[in-house]
C-alpha positions as CSV (number, residue, x, y, z in Angstrom):
1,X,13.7,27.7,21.2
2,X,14.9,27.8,17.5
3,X,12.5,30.5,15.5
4,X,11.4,28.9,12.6
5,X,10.5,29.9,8.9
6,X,7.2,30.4,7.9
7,X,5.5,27.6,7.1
8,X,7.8,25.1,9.1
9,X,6.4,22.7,11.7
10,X,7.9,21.6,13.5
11,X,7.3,18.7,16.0
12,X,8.5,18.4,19.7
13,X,10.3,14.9,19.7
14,X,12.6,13.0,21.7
15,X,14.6,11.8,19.2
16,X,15.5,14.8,17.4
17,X,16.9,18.5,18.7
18,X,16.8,21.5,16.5
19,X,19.7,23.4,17.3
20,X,20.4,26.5,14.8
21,X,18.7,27.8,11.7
22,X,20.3,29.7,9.2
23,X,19.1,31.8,6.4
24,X,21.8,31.0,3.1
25,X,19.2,32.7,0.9
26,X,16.3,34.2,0.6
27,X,15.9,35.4,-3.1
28,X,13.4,33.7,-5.6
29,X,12.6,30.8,-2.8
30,X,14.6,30.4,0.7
31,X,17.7,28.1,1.4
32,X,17.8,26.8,5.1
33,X,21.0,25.1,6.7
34,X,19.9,23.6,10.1
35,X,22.1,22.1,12.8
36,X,20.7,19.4,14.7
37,X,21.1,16.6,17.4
38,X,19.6,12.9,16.0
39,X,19.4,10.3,17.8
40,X,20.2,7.0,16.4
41,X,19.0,3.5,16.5
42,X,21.5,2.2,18.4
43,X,20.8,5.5,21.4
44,X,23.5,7.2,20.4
45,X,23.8,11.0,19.5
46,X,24.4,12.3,16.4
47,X,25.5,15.8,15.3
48,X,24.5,16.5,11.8
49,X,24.0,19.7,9.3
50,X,21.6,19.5,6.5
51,X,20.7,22.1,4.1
52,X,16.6,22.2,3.1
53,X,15.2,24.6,0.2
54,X,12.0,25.6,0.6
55,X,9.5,26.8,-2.5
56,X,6.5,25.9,-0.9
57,X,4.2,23.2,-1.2
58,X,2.0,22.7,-4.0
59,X,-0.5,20.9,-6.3
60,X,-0.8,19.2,-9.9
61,X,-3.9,17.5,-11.5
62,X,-4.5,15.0,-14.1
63,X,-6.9,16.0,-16.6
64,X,-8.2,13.3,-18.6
65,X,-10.8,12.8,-21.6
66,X,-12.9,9.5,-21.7
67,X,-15.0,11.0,-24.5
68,X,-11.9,11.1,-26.4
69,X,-10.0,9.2,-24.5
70,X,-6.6,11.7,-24.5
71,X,-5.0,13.3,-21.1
72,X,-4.0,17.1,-21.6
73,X,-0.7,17.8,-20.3
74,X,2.0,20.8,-21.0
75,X,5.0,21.2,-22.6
76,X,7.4,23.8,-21.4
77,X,10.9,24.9,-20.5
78,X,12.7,23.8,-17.3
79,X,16.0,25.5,-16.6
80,X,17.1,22.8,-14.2
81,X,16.4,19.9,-16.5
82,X,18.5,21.6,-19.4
83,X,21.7,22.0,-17.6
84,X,21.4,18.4,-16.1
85,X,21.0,16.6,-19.5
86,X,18.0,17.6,-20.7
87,X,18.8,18.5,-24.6
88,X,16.1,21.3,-25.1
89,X,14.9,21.9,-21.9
90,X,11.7,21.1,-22.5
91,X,9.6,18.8,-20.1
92,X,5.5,17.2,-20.6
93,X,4.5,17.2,-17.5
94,X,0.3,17.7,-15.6
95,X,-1.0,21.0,-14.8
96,X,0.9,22.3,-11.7
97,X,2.1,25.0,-9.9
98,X,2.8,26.5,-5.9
99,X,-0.4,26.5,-3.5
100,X,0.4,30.3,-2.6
101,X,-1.3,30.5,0.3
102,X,-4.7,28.7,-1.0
103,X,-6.1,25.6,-0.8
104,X,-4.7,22.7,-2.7
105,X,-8.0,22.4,-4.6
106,X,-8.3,26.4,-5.3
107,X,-5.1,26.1,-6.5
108,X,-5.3,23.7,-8.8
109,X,-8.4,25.1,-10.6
110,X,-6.5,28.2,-10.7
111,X,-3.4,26.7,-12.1
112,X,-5.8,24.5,-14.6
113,X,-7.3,28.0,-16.4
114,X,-4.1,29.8,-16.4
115,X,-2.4,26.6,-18.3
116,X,-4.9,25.0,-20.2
117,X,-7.8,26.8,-20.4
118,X,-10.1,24.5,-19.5
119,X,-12.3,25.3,-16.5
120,X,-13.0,22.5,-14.2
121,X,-15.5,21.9,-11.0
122,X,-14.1,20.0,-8.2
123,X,-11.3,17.9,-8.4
124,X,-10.6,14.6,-7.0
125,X,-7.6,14.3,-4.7
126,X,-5.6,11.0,-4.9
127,X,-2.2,11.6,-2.6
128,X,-0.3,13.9,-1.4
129,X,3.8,12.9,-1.5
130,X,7.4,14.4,-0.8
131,X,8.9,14.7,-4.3
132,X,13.0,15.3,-3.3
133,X,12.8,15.2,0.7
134,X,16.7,14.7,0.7
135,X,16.5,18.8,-0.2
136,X,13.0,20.3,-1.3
137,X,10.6,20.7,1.9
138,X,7.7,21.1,-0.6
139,X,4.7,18.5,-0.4
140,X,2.9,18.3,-3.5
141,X,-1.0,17.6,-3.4
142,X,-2.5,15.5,-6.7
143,X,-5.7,15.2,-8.3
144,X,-7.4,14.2,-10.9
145,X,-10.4,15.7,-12.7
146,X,-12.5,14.4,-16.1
147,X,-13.3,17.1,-18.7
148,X,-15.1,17.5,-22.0
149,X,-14.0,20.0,-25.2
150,X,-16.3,22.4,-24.5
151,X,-14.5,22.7,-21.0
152,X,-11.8,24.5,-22.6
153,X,-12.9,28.3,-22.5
154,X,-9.6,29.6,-23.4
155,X,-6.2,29.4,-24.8
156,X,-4.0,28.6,-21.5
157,X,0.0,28.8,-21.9
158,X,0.2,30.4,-18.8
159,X,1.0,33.7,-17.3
160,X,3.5,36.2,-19.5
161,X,4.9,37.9,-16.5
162,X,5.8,35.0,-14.8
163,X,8.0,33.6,-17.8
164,X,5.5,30.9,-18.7
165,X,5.5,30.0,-22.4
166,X,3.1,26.7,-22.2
167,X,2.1,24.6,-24.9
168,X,-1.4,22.4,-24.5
169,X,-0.6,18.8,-25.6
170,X,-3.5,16.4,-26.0
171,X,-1.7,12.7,-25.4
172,X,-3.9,9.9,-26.6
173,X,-4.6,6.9,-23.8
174,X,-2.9,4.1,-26.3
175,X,0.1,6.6,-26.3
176,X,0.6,7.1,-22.8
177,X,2.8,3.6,-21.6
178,X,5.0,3.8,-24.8
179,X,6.0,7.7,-23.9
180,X,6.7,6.7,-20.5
181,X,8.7,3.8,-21.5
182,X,11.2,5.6,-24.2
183,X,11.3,9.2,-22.2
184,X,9.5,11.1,-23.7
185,X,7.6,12.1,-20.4
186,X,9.9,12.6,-17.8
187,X,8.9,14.4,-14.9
188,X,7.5,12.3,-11.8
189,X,5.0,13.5,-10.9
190,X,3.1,13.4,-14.6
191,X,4.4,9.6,-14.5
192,X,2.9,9.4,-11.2
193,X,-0.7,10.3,-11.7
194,X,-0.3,8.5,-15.4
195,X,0.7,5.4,-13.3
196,X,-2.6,5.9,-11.4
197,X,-4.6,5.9,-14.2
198,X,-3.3,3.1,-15.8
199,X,-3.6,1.3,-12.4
200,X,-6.8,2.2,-11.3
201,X,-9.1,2.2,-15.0
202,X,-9.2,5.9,-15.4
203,X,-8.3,5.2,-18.8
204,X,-10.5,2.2,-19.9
């Protein structure tokens, strides 16, 4: 039996054999090559090696604001975005961040204040999805969550000594299709949850 890394499950099934995980890395997050039998659809065996990073899972909401009708999304730097294209490095994306150990729901509240600071009651889950699952383990959990002004309680931008340096954007509903369209938002999982909204009235 293969010991696994925290937070792995993994299932006992006939068509797949773990056989070997190995540590590459374990600084800021963990790198994981693993070695396994798969068999294929013809009944065949089939060695193969893949390579899985693992950040843990984690959780973004949509805030939105009928009254006003804007969404409040963030602006902020993303290191792997500016080296693949990404002139300034900055991305808009939803509130977001890793689920540490809590609940996707606690999380998110949490994640809301530190970014925003706009204090919210209970959020509405919508999906939960695989954003990269050809290399990133991490399942992301998504909500959604109506506010008012006097929701926000404080500045938001984040927490200093994690690097954070977020900016609070206020987007207005008429805006949102034409920023999606010419790239100005760019991250998938913000398009995601805007997609939702514009699918399912949020925004009406």
């Amino acid at each position: 039996m293969v010991d696994l890394p925290k937070g792995w499950s993994i299932p006992d099934l006939a068509n797949i054999r773990i056989d070997d995980i190995e540590c590459l890395s374990d600084n800021w997050y963990h790198l994981y090559r693993v070695s396994f039998d798969l068999k294929r659809s013809d009944g065949s065996w089939q060695h193969q090696t893949r390579e899985a990073y693992e950040r843990g899972n984690g959780a973004g909401i949509l805030l939105y604001n009928r009254a006003d009708r804007t969404v409040i999304l963030t602006r902020q730097f993303r290191l792997p975005s500016f080296v693949n294209g990404n002139p300034d490095g900055m991305l808009i994306e939803v509130p977001a961040g890793l689920l540490d150990d809590r609940d996707p729901a606690a999380a998110v509240i949490a994640e809301v204040e530190e970014e925003t600071g706009y204090r919210i009651g209970k959020p509405q889950k919508v999906f939960d999805l695989f954003m990269s699952p050809g290399s990133v383990t991490e399942r992301l959990h998504l909500f959604v969550a109506e506010v008012r002004r006097d929701h926000r309680e404080g500045d938001g931008g984040g927490l200093h000594e994690e690097g954070e340096d977020i900016h609070v954007l206020e987007i207005a509903f008429d805006d949102i299709a034409s920023m999606i369209s010419d790239g100005r938002i760019r991250d998938a999982k913000t398009i995601i949850l805007l997609q939702h909204g514009l699918l399912t009235g949020l925004f009406d």
